[in-house]
C-alpha positions in Angstrom: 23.7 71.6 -35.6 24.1 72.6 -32.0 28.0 73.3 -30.9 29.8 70.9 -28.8 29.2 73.6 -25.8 25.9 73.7 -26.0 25.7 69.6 -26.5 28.4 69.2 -24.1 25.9 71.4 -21.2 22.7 69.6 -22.3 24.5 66.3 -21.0 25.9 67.6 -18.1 22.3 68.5 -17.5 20.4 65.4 -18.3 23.3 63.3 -15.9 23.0 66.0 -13.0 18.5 65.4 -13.3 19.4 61.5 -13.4 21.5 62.2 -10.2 18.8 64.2 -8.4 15.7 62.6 -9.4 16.6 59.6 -8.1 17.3 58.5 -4.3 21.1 56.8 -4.8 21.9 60.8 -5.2 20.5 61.3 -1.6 21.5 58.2 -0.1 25.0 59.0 -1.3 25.0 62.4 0.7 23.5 60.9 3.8 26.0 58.3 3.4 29.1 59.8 2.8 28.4 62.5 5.3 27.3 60.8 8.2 30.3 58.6 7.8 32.5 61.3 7.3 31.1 63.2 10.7 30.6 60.2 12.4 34.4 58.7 12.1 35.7 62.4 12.3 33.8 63.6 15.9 35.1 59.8 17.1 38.3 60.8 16.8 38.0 65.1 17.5 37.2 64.3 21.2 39.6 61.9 21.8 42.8 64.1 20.2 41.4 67.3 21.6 43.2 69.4 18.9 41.8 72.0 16.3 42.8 69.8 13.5 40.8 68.2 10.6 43.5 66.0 9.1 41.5 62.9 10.4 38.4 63.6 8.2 41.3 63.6 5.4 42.6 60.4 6.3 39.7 58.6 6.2 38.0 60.1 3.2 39.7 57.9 0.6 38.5 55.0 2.6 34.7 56.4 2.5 35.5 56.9 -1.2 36.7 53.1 -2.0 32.6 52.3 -1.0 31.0 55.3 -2.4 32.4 56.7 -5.3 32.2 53.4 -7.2 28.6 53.6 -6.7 27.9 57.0 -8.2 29.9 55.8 -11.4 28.6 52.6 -11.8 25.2 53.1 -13.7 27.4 56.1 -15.7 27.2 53.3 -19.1 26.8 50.2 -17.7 23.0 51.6 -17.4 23.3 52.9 -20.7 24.4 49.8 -22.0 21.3 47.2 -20.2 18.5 50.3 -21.0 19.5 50.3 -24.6 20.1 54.2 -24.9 23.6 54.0 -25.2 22.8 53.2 -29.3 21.0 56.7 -29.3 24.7 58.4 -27.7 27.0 56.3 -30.3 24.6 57.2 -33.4 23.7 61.3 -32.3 25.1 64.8 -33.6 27.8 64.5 -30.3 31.0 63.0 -30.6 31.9 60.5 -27.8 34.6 62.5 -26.3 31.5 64.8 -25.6 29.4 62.6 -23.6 32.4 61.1 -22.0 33.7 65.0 -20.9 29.9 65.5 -19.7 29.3 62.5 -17.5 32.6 62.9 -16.0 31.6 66.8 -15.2 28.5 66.0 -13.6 29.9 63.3 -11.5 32.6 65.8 -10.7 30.0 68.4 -9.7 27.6 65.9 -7.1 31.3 64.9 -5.6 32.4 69.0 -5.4 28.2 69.6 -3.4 29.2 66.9 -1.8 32.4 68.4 -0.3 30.9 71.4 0.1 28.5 70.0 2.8 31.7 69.0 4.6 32.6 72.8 5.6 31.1 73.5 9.1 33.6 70.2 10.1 36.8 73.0 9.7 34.1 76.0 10.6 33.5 74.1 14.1 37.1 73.4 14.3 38.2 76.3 14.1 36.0 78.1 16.6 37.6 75.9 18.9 40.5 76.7 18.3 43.5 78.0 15.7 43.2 76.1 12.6 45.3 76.4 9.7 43.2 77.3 6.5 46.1 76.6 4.5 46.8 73.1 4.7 43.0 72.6 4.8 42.3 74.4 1.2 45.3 72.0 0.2 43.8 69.3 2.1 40.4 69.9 -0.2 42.1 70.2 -3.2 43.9 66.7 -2.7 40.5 65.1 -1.9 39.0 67.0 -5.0 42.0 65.5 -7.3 41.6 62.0 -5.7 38.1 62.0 -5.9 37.9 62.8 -9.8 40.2 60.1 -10.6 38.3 57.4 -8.7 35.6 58.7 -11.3 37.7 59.2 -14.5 39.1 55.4 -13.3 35.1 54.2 -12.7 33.8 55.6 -15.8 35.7 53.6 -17.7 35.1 50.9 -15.6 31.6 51.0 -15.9 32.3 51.2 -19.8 33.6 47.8 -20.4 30.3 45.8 -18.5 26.3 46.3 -18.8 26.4 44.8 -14.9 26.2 47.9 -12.0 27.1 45.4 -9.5 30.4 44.3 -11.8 31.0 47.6 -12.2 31.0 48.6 -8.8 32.9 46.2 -7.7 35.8 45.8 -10.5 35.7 49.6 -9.8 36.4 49.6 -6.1 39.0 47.2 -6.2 41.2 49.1 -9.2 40.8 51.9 -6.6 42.1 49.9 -3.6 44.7 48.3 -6.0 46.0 52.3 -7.2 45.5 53.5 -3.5 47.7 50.8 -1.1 50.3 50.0 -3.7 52.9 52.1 -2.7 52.3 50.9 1.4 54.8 49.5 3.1 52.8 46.1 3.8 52.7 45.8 -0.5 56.5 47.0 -1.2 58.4 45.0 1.4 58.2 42.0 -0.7 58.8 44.1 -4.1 62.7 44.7 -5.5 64.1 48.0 -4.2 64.0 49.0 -7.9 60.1 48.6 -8.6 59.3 50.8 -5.6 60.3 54.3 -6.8 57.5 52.9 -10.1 54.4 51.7 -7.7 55.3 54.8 -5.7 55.0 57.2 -8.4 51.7 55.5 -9.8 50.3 54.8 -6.5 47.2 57.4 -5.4 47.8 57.2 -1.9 51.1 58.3 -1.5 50.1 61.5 -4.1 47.6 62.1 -2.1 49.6 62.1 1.2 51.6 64.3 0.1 48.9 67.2 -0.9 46.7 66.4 2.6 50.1 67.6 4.2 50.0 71.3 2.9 53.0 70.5 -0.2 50.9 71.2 -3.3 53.6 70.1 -5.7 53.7 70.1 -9.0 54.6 66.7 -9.6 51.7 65.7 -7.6 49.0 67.7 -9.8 50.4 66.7 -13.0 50.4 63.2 -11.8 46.5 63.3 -11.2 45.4 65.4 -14.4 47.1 62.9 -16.2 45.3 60.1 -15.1 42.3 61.6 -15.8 42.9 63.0 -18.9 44.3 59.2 -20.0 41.3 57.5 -18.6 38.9 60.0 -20.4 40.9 59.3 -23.4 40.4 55.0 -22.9 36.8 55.6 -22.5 36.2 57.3 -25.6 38.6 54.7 -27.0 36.6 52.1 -25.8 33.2 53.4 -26.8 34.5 54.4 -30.5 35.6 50.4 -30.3 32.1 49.6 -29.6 30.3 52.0 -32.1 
């Protein structure tokens, strides 16, 4: 019997071929990047400083529409093919093929990333730019990023629809990143706002995009994953 490395990698690999082999995996790129370049150089000219905390503050935006999409097929596709029987009957224990699509999802989103580089590498030809706050900047857009996919893998778990998936998917994303704005908790009780503020992406996120990698902030998000990986086992084992 193979170990669960070696079945763990073989998945990984199968989801990455699915990813590349078919064109949502370049639509996605062209997608996200040319939004993310497009909004960004709007805005570059018209500040005139060596800064790239603009392509930071819109990227959760850009993620609400396209991160759903890359996680939606994840099992709902599974599910209306039929092949999910073959995953809840093999050698590989759920927690396996839940670990492995969420890697390779995490892996397009890191490529993807990556091709965001020369924005800071322009910038900072321009001008001074502080690398610092930009590594923390990626690192907050990493974290956020992988729990919009821990959050739409499950998601997708619970419906054999792509469309349902997507959608349910990008609103419990909108839902976890406004909660803690000011337009949601004026008309909340001072005492719930320190709780939506605390489970609330956005204001997490804010505060890693600023430079302050704090603890609190990291453990917050690895959390959340971890605890959404864990309900989409639990969900699947349900099912099997």
């Amino acid at each position: 019997m193979p170990s669960k490395l070696t079945q763990l990698k073989a998945i990984i690999q199968k989801e990455l071929r699915v990813y590349f082999n078919s064109p949502i995996a370049y639509i996605f790129l062209v997608a996200f990047l040319g939004f993310t370049f497009w909004l960004f150089f709007r805005n570059f000219f018209l500040v005139g400083q060596a800064d790239v905390q603009y392509m930071f503050d819109v990227l959760p935006w850009i993620y609400l529409l396209l991160i759903p999409a890359m996680t939606m097929r994840l099992w709902a596709e599974e599910k209306r093919g039929g092949t999910i029987e073959n995953l809840l009957t093999s050698s590989a224990p759920l927690s396996i093929s839940v670990l492995a699509k969420f890697i390779a999802s995490l892996i397009f989103l890191l490529i993807t990333l990556a091709a965001t580089l020369p924005l800071p590498l322009i910038v900072s030809s321009l001008g001074p730019l502080d690398w610092g706050a930009t590594l923390a900047a990626y690192l907050g857009a990493i974290l956020l990023g992988s729990s919009y996919i821990a959050l739409g893998l499950l998601l997708s778990s619970i419906t054999n629809n792509q469309i349902v998936a997507y959608i349910i998917s990008s609103l419990a994303c909108f839902a976890l990143f406004i909660i803690a704005q000011p337009l949601v908790t004026i008309s909340l009780p001072a005492f719930i706002i320190p709780v939506v503020d605390f489970i609330s992406f956005g204001s997490h996120y804010d505060s890693i995009v600023r430079g302050v990698v704090d603890t609190r902030d990291l453990i917050y998000y690895l959390s959340f994953i971890g605890l959404m990986l864990y309900l989409n086992a639990y969900v699947l084992f349900a099912k099997k």
